[in-house]
N, C-alpha and C positions, 0 to 999 in steps of 0.2 A: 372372496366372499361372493356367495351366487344368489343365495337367495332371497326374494327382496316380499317387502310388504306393503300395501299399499294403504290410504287414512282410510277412515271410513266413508261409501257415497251413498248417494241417493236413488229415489225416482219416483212417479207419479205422472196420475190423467186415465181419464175411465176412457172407454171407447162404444160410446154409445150408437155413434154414427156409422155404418158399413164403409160409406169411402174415407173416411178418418183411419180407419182399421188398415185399409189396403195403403194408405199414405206411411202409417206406423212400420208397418210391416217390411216396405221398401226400405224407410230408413236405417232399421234393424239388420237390415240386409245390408245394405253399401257399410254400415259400422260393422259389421261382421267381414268383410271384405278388406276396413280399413284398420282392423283388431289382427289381422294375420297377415295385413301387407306387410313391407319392411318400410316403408318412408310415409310422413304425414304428407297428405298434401290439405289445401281449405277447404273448408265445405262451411257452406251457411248455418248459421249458430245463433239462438236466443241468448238473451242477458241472461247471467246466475245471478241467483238470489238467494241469501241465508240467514237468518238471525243470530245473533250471538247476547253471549250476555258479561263474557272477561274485557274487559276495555284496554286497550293497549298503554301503555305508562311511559314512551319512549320509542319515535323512528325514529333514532339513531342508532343504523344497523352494527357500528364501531364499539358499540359496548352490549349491544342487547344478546341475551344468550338464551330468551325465551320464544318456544315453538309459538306464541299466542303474537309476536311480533315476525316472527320469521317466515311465514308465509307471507307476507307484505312484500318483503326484499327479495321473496323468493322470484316475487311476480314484476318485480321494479328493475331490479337489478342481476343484468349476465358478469359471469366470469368466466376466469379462461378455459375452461373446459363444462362440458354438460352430457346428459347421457341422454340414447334415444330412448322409446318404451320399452325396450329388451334390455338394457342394462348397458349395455356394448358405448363403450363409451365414445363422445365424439370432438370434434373443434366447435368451441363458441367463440369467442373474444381472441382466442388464442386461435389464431390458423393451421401452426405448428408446432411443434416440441421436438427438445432430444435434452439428451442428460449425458453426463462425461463418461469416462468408461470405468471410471471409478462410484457414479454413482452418489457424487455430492454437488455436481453444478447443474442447474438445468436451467434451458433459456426455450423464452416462448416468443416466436414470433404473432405481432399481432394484423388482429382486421382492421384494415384502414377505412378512417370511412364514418366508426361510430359514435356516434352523438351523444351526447348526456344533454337531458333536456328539463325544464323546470314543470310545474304541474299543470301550468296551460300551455305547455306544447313546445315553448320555443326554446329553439336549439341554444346553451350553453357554452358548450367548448366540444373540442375531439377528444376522443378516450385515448389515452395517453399512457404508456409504460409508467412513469411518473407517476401516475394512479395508484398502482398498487403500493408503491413506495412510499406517499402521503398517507394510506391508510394502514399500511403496518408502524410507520411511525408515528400513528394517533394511537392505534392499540397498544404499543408496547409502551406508551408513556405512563406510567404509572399514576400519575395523579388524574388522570381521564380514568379513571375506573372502570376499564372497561372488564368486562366478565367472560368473554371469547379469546381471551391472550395464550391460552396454553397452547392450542395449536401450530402457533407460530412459536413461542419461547420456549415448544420443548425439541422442536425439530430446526430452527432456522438459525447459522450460524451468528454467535454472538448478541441473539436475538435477547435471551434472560440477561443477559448480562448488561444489555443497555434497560430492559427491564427494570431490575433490581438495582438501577445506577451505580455500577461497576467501571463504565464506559461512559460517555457524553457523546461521543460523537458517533451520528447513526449512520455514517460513512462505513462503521466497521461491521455494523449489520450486512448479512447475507443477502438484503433484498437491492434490487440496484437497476435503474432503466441506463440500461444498454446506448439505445438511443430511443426515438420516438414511440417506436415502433418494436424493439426487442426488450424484452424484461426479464431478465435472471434472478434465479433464487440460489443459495449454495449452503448448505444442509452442514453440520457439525458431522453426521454420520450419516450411513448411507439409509436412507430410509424405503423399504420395500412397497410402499403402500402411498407414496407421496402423491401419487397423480389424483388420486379418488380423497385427499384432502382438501383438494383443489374446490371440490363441491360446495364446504363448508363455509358458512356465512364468517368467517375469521377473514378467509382470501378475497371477497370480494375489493374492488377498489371507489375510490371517493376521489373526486376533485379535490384537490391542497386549495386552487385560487377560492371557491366555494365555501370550502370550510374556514379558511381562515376568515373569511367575509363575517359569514355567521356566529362563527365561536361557541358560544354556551346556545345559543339559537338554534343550533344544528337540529336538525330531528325533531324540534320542538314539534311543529305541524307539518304538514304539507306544504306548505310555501317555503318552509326551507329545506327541503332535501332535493338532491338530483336524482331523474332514474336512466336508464340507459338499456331499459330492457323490455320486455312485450309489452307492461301496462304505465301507466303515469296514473299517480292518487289524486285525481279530479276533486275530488270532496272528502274532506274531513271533517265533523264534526264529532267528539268525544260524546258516546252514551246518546249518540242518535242515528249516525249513518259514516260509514268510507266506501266509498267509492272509487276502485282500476276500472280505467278508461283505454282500452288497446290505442296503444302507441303504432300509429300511423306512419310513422319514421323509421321505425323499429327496424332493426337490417336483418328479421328473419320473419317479418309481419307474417307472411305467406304461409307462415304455420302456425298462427293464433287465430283462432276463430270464434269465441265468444266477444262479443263486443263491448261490452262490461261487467264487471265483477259487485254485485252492488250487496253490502252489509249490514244491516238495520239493526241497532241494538234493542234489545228486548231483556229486561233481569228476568226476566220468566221464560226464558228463550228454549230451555231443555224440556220446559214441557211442552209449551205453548207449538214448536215446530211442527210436529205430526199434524195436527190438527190446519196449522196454517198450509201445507201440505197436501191437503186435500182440497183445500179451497183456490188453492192455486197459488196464493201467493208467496210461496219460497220454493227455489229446486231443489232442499235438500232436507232431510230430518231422518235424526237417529230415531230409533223406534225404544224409548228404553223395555228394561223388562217387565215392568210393573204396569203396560198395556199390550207388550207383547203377544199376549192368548187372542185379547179379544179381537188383534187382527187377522191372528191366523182362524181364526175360526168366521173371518169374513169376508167373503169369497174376494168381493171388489177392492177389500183391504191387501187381500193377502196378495194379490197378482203386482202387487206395487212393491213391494218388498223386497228382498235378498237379504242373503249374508254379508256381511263384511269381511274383508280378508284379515288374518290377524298381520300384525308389522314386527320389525325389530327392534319397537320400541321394547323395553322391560319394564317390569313393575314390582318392587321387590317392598317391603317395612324395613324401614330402620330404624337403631336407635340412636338417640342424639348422646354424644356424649356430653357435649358441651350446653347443657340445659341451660336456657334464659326468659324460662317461662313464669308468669306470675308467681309470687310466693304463697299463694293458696296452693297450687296445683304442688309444692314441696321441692322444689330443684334440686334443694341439696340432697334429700333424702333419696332422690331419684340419681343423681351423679353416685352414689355412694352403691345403691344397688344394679345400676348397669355395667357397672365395673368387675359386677361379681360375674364369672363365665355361667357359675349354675345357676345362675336369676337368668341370664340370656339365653340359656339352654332350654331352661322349661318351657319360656314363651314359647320360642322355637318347634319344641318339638310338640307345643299343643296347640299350637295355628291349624284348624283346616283350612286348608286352600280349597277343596269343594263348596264349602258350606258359604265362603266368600266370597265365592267363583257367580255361584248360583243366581247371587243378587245381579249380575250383568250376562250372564249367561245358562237362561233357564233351559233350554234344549238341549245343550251340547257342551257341559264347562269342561272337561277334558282336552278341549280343542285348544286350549289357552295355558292350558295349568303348565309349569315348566319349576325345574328344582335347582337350575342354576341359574345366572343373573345372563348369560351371554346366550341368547335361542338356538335353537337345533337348528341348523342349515344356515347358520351368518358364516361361516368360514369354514375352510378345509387346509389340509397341507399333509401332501404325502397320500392324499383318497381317504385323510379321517377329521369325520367332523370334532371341531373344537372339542363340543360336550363331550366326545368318545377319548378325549385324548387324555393320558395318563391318571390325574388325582382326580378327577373331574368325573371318569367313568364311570366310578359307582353311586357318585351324587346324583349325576343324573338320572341312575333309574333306582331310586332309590324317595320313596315317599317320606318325608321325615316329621310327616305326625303319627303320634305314639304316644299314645294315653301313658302307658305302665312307662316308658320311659318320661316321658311329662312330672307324672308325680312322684317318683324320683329323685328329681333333680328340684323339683316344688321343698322338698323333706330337705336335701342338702345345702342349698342354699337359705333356706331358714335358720338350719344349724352356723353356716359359713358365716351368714351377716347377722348371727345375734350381736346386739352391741353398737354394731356399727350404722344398721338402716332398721328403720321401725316398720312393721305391718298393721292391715298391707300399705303395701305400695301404689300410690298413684301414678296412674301412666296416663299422660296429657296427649290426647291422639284428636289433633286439628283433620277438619274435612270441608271440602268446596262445595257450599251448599246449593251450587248453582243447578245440580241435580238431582235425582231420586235417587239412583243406583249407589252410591258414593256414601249419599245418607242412609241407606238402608244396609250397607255392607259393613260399615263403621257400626252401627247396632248390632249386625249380627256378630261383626269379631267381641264384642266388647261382651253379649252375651255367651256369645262358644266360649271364649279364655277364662270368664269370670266362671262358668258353670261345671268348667274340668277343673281349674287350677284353683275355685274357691275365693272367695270374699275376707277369706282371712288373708290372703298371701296378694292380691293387688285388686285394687279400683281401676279400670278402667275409664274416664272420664271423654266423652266424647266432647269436643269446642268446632263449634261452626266457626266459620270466614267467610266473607261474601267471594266472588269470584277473580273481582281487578285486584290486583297485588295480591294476590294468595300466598305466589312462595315467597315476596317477600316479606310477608309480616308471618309465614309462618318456618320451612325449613330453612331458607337462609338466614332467619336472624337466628336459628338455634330456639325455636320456639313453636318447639314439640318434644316429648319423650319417645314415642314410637309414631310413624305415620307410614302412611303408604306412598312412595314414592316413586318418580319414575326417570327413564336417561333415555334417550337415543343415540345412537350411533352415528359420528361424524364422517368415519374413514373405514377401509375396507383393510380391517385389522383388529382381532379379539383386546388388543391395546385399546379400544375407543372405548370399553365396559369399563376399565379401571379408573375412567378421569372424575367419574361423583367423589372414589374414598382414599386419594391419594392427600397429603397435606398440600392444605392450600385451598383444596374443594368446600365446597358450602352444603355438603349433607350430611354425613356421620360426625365429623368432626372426630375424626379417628385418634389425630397428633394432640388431641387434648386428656385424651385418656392415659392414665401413670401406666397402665396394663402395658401400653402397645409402644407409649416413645419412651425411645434409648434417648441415649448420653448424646447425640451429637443431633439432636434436632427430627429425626424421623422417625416414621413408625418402622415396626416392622414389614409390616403389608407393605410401604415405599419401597423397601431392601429389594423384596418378592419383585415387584414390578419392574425397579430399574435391571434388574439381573435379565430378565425378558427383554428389556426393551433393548439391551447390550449387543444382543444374539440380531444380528441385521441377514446373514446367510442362510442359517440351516433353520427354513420354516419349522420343520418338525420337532427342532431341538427348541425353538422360538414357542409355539404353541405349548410344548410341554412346559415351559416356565412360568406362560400367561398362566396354562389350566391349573397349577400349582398356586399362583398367586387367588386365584378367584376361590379354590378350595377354603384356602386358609379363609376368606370372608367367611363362607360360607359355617364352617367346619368350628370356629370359633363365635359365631351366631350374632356377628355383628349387624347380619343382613338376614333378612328371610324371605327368598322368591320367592315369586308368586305366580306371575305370569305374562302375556306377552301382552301389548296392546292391539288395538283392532277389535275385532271380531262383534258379535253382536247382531245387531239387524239394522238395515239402513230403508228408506226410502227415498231413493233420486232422479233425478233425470240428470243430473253428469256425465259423462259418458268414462266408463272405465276404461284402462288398459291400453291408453294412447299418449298418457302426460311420459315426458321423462321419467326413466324410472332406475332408482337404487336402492336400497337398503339402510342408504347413511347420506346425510345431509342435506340439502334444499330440495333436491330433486322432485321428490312425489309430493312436495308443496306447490307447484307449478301445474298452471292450467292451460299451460302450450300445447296446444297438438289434442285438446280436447274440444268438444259441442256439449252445449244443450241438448238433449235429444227429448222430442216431441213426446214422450211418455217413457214413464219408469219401467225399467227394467224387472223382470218377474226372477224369482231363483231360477227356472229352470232357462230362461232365456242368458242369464247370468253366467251360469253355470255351463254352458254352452261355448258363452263366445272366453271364460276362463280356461279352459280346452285347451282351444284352438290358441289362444296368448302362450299358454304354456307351451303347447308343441312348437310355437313360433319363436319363442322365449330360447327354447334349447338350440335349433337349430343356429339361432341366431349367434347365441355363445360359442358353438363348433364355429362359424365360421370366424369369428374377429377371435377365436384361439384364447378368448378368457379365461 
């Protein structure tokens, strides 16, 4: 998998003064020089500052499976391996590896030396093989409810099966310190893609003496968690400020250079940034669309701006089978109609993705729009992209909104479910109302679907939710009918797209539909996937089995892609194209290896030093032979 995306950044600061200008300019220069080096080294760096307005609900990085916690840990906590800004993967924690010649043991010698430290500074204990051993045995413990277990319980030998208390003693689990200093893992099967799982917030390790101290305390705040990695969270308070503090201890300090990370909460945060932005007081704000004109059209506005890159996040509607939403909004009624394939279909095929696109992307929405769930250039095998590969290849270029087909399948599923569901039908579709684009795009589908498919055949019902707990009070409890939702990619494997709709997952709730589950517990979509996942040699034969499973989602209208994440318009002083960088897991959450830089970045200054990342990007992969 090569190609990677990065969040969205920032920039800003007018240049009123002539030696201000010539000071910028230099800067833009030595970051242009350190944008196409191959190694970070330090350079002086202002504090970041951001507003937010989702409040975190849990550090304790052992259960939390949400991106709004996970740049936290990203920035706290190292694991055994990390990647530099070109992808190229490298040693963090782990100094080195090797794996058997069969490809199910692998032992990682570690860095001696590194500290786990509390949030005013002082050193703890040494980072310890044992670590990761503590912390797969807190995640696989079933009544810790942790929500990151799949990574290790579907690859780590006998891992589900202490899980699912099959097993008691976690002796027989795959994970095991060696001795102080060496840590082994030993896989059930051989896994092609094991090392770049390693990224994922599942692997990280915890202190056993620590957490047992704490117990249910763990993660509560800042004063009980350990971190071991470039920042320590100096201040915590909920719904006012968190504050990373560079760990001074840090055993790769030398390449962190902003001096703090400081996070101001604000429930107006999405709009209010821009504007604070200018004022100076935050380095970062999204520009949404609904002021986007009036900057381009302002010279001193628009020099502060760029693109944003889009990422491998996805963003795709689905529908809930398992409805558990109020009984105004009709459950049953809805359980009863999304079970019918021609009720799914029509939706399906009378979604514009422009028309929804537009609301976050008024310049350019094609840059985003995609028709399968897994993005163009997340993986290859054999020199063909995923999306090009077997069932997959005519989805992908294949646009599937279609009016005459739409109403169609509108006519046959009314005929299908007389009797059984009444019209219309209420579709209960939750949205984050922490910004405009989100609210204005939920209007617009609810208008498009309503105005081809008609008011006889379904209500679309918009319901806001504030930002803190969103998926949990809305797609995880099953409390929505269609919503727009999204995944990232953990590992460098078209396997990381299937983990939202496999049973067991917390989005479609696919194993609840009589449609999809057989006689022995699974859906069919699980059949599709484990068949793929069985294939561990022959990539090619591997990807055809993924592309055939993701078909089937698609093809049966369980899901409706949309698009990719990213993209849009930012304004930052961030400095892009220096943090760690991958496609899948903590990496591009990490502000290692970046500055503050003294004024925002213009697109064509952007655009410039994206270039040269890329030409350095390539080179880079030829030589480490990824």
């Amino acid at each position: 998998m090569l190609t990677t995306v990065l969040p969205p950044l920032d920039s800003s600061l007018s240049t009123r003064e002539p030696h201000m200008k010539k000071k910028q300019a230099l800067a833009l220069a030595v970051f242009a020089i350190v944008a196409i080096g191959q190694v970070w080294s330090q350079r002086k760096s202002g504090d970041y500052t951001e507003v937010y307005s989702g409040e975190v609900t849990t550090l304790n990085y052992l259960i939390s499976g949400s991106e709004n916690e996970h740049f936290m840990f990203a920035n706290m906590i190292d694991n055994l391996i990390e990647y530099d800004q070109y992808g190229v993967l490298k040693p963090a924690l782990a100094e080195s590896w090797s794996s058997s010649a069969d490809g199910l043991v692998w032992t990682f010698k570690l860095r001696k030396g590194v500290q786990w430290f509390t949030s005013d500074a002082k050193a703890y204990a040494e980072v310890q093989a044992q670590d990761w051993v503590d912390a797969a045995k807190y995640i696989l413990t079933k009544t810790n409810a942790s929500t990151i277990s799949d990574p290790l319980s579907s690859v780590i030998l006998n891992a589900d099966e202490y899980y699912e208390g099959k097993i008691s003693d976690f002796s027989q689990v795959g994970v095991k310190a060696i001795n102080a200093t060496t840590l082994q893992y030993t896989l059930k099967a051989p896994v092609p893609y094991f090392v770049s799982m390693l990224s994922y917030v599942t692997y990280l390790p915890v202190n056993g003496k620590f957490l047992a101290e704490k117990g249910a305390t763990f993660g509560r705040d800042n004063k009980n968690i350990l971190a071991n990695g470039a920042y320590l969270m100096t201040e915590f308070e909920p719904q006012v400020t968190r504050v990373l503090t560079k760990n001074k201890k840090y055993w790769d300090q030398k390449n962190v250079n902003i001096p703090r990370l400081i996070f101001k909460y604000n429930k107006e945060s999405a709009t209010l940034a821009p504007e604070l932005f200018l004022r100076g007081e935050v380095s970062y704000a999204v520009i949404p669309s609904t002021i986007l004109d009036t900057w381009m059209k302002d010279p001193a506005k628009k020099a502060q701006i760029h693109p944003a890159r889009v990422s491998s996040y996805t963003y795709f509607y689905g529908f809930n089978f398992k409805p558990k939403f109020a009984a105004e909004y009709e459950p049953e009624n809805w359980a009863a109609a999304v079970n019918n394939q021609s009720f799914r279909k029509a939706i399906f095929h009378a979604l514009d993705r422009k028309a929804a696109m537009l609301t976050a992307e008024p310049y350019a929405p094609d840059r985003r729009l995609q028709t399968t769930v897994t993005p163009r250039g997340f993986a290859s095998a054999g020199g063909l992209d995923f999306v090009a590969t077997g069932d997959l290849l005519t989805i992908a270029n294949t646009n599937s909104y279609n009016k005459t087909k739409a109403l169609e399948l509108k006519a046959t599923a009314m005929k299908e479910l007389a009797g059984k569901a009444t019209f219309p039908v209420k579709i209960m579709m939750p949205y984050n109302s922490s910004g405009s684009e989100w609210t204005n795009r939920v209007q617009v589908v609810e208008q498009q679907l309503e105005g081809l498919l008609g008011t006889d055949f379904i209500d679309v019902i918009p319901v806001s939710f504030p930002p803190t707990g969103f998926l949990a009070a809305t797609r995880r409890a099953g409390n929505y009918a269609m919503q727009e939702l999204n995944w990232g990619p953990d590992y460098a494997d078209p396997q990381t797209y299937t983990d939202p709709f496999v049973s067991g997952g917390t989005y479609v709730f696919l194993n609840n539909s009589p449609s999809f589950l057989q006689a022995d517990g699974k859906t069919s979509y699980d059949k599709l996937v484990e068949a793929a996942m069985a294939e561990t040699t022959n990539m090619k034969k591997r990807f055809e089995l993924f592309a055939k499973a993701e078909a089937f989602l698609i093809n049966e209208a369980i899901i409706i892609p949309y698009a990719r994440g990213g993209g849009g318009f930012e304004a930052s002083k961030l400095e892009p194209f220096t943090y760690p960088y991958a496609p899948f897991g903590l990496s591009v959450l990490k502000y290692k290896g970046q500055v503050v830089l003294p004024k925002a970045l213009s697109t064509e200054e952007y655009s410039k030093l994206e270039s040269a990342w890329n030409k350095a990007r390539e080179a880079a992969l030829k030589k480490s032979k990824l």
